[in-house]
N, C-alpha and C positions, 0 to 999 in steps of 0.2 A: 640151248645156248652153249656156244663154243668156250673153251676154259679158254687164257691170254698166257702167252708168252712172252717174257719180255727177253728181246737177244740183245746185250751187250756185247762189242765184239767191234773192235775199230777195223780188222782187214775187212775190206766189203765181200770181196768172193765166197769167205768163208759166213759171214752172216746171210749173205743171201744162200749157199748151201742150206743153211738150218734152216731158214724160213719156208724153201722149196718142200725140205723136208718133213719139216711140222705142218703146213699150211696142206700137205696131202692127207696127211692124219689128222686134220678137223679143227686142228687151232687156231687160233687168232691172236699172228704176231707182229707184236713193235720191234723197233729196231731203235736202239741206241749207239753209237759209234764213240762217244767218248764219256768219262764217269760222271763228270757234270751234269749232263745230259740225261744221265740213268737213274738218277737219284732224282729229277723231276718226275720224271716217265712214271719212276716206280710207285711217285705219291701222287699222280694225276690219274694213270689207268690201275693200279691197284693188282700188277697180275697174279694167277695162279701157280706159277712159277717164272723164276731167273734165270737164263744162259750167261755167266757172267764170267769175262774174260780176264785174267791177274793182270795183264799187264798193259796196261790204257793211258791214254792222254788225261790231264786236267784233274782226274783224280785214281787212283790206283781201285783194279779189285778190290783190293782188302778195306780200302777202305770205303768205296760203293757197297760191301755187305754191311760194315757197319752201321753204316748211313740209313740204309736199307730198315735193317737190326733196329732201328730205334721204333720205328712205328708199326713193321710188318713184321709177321712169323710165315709169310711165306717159304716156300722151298726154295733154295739157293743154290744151283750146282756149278762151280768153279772149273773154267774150263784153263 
């Protein structure tokens, strides 16, 4: 079973970079484009790690980690 990604990340070119990129090395990734968004994603698919962008629509980085923070200890890396 493939670990999940989840990419937050509102430019599309650059999300879909990473997913090009992950999805060759085995992963299986979502895509969220804005924090609102991320913060469902993240308690519906539950993934093994975050791509998560500081500066978003509807709710910011920092605080889709916290969001995040509240129910997961997944790995979080802030891009």
């Amino acid at each position: 079973m493939s670990q999940k990604v989840l990419v937050v990340e509102d430019d599309n070119n650059i999300a879909e970079l990473l997913r090009l990129y992950l999805q060759k090395d085995g992963f299986e990734v979502s895509h969220a484009a804005d924090g609102g968004k991320a913060v469902e994603m993240a308690k519906e698919i539950q993934p093994d790690l975050v791509l998560l962008d500081v500066m978003l629509p509807v709710l910011d980085g920092w605080g889709v980690c916290a969001k995040i923070r509240e129910t997961s200890k997944c790995p979080i890396i802030m891009l």
